[in-house]
C-alpha positions as MATLAB code, in Angstrom:
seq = 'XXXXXXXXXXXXXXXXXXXXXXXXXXXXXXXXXXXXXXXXXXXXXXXXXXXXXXXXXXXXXXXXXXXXXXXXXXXXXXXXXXXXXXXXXXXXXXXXXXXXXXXXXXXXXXXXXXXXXXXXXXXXXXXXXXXXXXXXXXXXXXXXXXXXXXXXXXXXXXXXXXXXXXXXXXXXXXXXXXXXXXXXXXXXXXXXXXXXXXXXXXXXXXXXXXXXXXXXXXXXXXXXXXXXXXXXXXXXXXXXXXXXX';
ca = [
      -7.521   28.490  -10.588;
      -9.488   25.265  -11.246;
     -10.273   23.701  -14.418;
     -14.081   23.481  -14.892;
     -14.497   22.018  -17.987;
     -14.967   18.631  -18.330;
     -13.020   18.211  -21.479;
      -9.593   20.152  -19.877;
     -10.101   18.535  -16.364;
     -10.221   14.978  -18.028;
      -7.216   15.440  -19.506;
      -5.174   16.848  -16.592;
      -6.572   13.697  -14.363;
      -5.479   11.635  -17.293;
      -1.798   13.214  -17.293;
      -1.512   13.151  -13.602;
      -2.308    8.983  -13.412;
       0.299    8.236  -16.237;
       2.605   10.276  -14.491;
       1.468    9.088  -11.154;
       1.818    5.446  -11.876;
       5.814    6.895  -13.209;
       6.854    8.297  -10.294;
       5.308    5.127   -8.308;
       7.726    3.213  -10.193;
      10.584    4.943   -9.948;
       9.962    5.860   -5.934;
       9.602    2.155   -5.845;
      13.251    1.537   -7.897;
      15.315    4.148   -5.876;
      17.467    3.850   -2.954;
      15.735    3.220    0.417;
      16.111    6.076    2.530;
      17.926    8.346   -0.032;
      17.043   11.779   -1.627;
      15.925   10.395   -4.611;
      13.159    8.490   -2.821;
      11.949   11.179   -0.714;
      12.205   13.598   -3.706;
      10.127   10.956   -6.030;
       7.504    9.998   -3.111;
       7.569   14.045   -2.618;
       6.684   14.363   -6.452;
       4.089   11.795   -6.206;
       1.928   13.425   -3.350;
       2.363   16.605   -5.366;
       1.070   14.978   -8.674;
      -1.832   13.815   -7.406;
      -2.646   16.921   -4.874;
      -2.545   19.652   -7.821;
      -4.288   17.169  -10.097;
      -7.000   17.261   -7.425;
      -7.351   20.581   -6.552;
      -6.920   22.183  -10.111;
      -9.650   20.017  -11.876;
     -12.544   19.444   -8.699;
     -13.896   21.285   -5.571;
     -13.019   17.795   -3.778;
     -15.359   17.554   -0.875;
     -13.695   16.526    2.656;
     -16.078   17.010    5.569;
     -19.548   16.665    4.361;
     -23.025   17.181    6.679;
     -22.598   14.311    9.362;
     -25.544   12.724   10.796;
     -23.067   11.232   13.612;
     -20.864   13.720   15.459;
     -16.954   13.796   13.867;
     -15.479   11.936   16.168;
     -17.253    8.837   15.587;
     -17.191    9.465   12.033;
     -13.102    9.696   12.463;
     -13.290    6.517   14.844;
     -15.354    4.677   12.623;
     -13.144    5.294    9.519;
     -10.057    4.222   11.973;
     -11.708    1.553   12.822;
     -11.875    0.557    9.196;
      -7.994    0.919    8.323;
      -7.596   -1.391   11.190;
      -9.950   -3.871   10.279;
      -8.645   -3.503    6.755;
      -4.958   -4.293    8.145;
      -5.549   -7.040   10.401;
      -7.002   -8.430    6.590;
      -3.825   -7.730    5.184;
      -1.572   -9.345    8.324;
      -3.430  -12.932    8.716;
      -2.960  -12.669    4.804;
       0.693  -11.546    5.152;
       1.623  -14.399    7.752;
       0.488  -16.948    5.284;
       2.211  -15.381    2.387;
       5.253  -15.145    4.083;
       5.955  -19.015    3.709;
       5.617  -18.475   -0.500;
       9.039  -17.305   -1.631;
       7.680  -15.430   -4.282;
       4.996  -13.630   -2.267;
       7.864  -13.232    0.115;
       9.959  -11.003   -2.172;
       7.652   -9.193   -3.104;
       6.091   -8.127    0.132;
       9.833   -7.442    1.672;
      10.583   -5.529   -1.588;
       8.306   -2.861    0.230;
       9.180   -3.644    4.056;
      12.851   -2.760    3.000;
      12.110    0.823    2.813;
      11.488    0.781    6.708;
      13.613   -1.255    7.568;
      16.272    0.516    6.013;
      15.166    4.098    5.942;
      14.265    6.149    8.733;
      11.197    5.083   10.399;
       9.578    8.473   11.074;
      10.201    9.907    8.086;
       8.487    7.029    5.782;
       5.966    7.014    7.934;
       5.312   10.436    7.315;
       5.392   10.063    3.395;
       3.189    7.153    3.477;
       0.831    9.138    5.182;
       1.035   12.372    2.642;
       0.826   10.086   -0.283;
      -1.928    8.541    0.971;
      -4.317   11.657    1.627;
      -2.974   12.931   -1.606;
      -4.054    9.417   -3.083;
      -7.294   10.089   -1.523;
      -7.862   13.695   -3.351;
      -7.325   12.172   -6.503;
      -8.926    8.657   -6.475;
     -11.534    8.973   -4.333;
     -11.901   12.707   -4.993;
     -11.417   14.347   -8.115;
     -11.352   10.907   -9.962;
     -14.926    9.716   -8.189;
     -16.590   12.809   -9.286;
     -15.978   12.218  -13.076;
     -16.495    8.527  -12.596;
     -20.124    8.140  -13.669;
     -22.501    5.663  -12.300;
     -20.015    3.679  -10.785;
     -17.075    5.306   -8.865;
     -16.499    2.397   -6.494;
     -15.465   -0.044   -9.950;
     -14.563    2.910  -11.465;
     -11.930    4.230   -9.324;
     -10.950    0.816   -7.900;
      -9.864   -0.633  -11.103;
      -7.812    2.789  -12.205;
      -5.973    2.575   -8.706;
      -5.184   -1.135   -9.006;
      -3.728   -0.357  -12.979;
      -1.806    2.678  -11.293;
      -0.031    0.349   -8.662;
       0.545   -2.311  -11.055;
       2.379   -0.194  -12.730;
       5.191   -0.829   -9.678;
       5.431   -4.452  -11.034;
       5.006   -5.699   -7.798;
       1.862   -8.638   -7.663;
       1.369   -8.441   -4.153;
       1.179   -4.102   -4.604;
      -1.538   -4.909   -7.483;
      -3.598   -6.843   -5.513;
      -3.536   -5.000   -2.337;
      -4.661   -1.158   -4.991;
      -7.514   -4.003   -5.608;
      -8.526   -4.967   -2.171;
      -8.092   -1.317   -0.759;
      -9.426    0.593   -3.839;
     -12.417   -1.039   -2.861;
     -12.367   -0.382    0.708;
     -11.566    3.147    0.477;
     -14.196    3.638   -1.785;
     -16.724    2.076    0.162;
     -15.966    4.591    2.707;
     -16.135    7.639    0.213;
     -19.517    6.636   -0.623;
     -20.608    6.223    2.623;
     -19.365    9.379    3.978;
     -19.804   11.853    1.154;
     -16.054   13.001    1.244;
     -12.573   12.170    0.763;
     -11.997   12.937    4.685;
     -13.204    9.143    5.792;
     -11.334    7.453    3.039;
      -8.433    9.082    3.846;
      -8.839    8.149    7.465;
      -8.543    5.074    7.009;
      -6.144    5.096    4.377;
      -3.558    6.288    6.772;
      -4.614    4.043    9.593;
      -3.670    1.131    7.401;
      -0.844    2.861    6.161;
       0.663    3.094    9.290;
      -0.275    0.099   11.000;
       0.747   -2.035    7.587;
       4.868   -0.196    8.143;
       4.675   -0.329   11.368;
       3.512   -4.112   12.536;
       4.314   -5.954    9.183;
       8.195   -5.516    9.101;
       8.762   -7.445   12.372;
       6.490  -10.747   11.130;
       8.692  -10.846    8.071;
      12.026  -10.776   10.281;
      10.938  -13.631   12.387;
      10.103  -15.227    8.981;
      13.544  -14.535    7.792;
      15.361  -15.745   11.070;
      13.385  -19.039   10.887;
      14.164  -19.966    7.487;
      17.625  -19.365    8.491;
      17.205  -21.518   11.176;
      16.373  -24.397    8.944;
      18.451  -23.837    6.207;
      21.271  -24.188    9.056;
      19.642  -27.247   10.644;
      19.524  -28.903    7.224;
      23.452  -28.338    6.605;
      24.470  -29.755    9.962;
      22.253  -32.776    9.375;
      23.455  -33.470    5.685;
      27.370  -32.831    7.449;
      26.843  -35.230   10.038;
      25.088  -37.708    7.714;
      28.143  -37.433    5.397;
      30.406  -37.769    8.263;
      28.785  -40.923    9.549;
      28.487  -42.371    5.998;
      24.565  -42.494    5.917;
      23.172  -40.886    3.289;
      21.227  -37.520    4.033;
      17.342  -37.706    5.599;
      14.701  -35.736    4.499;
      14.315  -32.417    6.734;
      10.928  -32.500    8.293;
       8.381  -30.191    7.757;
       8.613  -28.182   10.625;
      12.139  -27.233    9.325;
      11.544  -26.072    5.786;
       8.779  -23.604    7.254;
];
């Protein structure tokens, strides 16, 4: 049964974002690849599904001008565009500790878990994040749903606590949006969403590694080179810049 009035359905979209933006949190807090993350991340895409569903007729696959495959290669297309974005981003980032935590906060759940299976809730959560954002959220947006939407998804993933997570809800919310208004539906958005999603787990975790082993590196180099100083009597030089990067 859905809920038609606006009133009622306000109030169960309302409900399902605080407790959204909850669950986010603790998914984000709880063991990688353990029950209680796949049971919160389960939660999650559940939350925002029903939310969806009960309070909207959320459309998915409106009247296309183009045939549906370009309309799914051109929302592909997007995700990847959107995620090379995020990578040349990422491989400058990686240098800032700071920005570095916080991006391998998230990495660590692939890294750790099992690859397959976070791939697969990533994707779930992010067509359920679809239904309600860009769905059931857009249509009781008003005149703006791309602002409108965007700036309730960034406050939802700040929630997590994580900068680099708030920024990217900003970056995407817009994005994704875009692509709802273009298309008419939730289908495109959702495309794309997963696209990203996927490419983001899967190509991201192996740029931060190399990151990792080269700090390493350069930690070590600047150890033996203070040893040997000490050894010699000199007094320790400055490590060059290739070696702190």
């Amino acid at each position: 049964m859905r809920i038609g009035a606006k009133g009622p359905a306000r109030c169960v979209l309302a409900a399902a974002g605080i407790g959204g933006a909850t669950l986010l949190r603790l998914s984000l807090s709880a063991k990688a690849d353990s029950r209680r993350f796949y049971a919160l991340t389960a939660g999650l895409a559940g939350t925002w599904t029903a939310s969806a569903l009960l309070t909207t007729a959320v459309p998915v696959w409106p009247a296309f001008r183009k045939s549906p495959c370009v309309e799914v290669a051109r929302s592909a297309a997007t995700g990847a565009a959107t995620f090379s974005l995020f990578y040349a981003v990422a491989a400058i980032a990686r240098h800032h500790p700071v920005l570095h935590r916080s991006i391998a906060s998230v990495l660590h759940y692939v890294e750790e878990g099992t690859t397959p299976a976070v791939l697969l809730t990533a994707s779930v959560n992010a067509v359920a994040e679809e239904l309600y954002f860009r769905g059931a959220l857009w249509e009781s947006a008003g005149e703006y749903p791309v602002a409108s939407t965007a700036f309730t998804y960034t406050a939802v993933t700040a929630a997590a606590a994580n900068p680099v997570l708030a920024v990217g809800g900003a970056i995407t919310g817009v994005i994704f949006g875009r692509e709802r208004a273009r298309s008419g539906g939730v289908a495109a958005p959702a495309i794309a969403h997963v696209t990203w999603s996927a490419l983001m787990l899967t190509c991201l975790p192996p740029l931060f590694r190399t990151s990792a082993h080269s700090q390493c590196g350069g930690r070590s180099r600047m150890r033996r080179s203070a040893s040997a100083s000490s050894r010699s009597g000199d007094s320790p030089q400055p490590a060059s810049v290739s070696s702190r990067l």
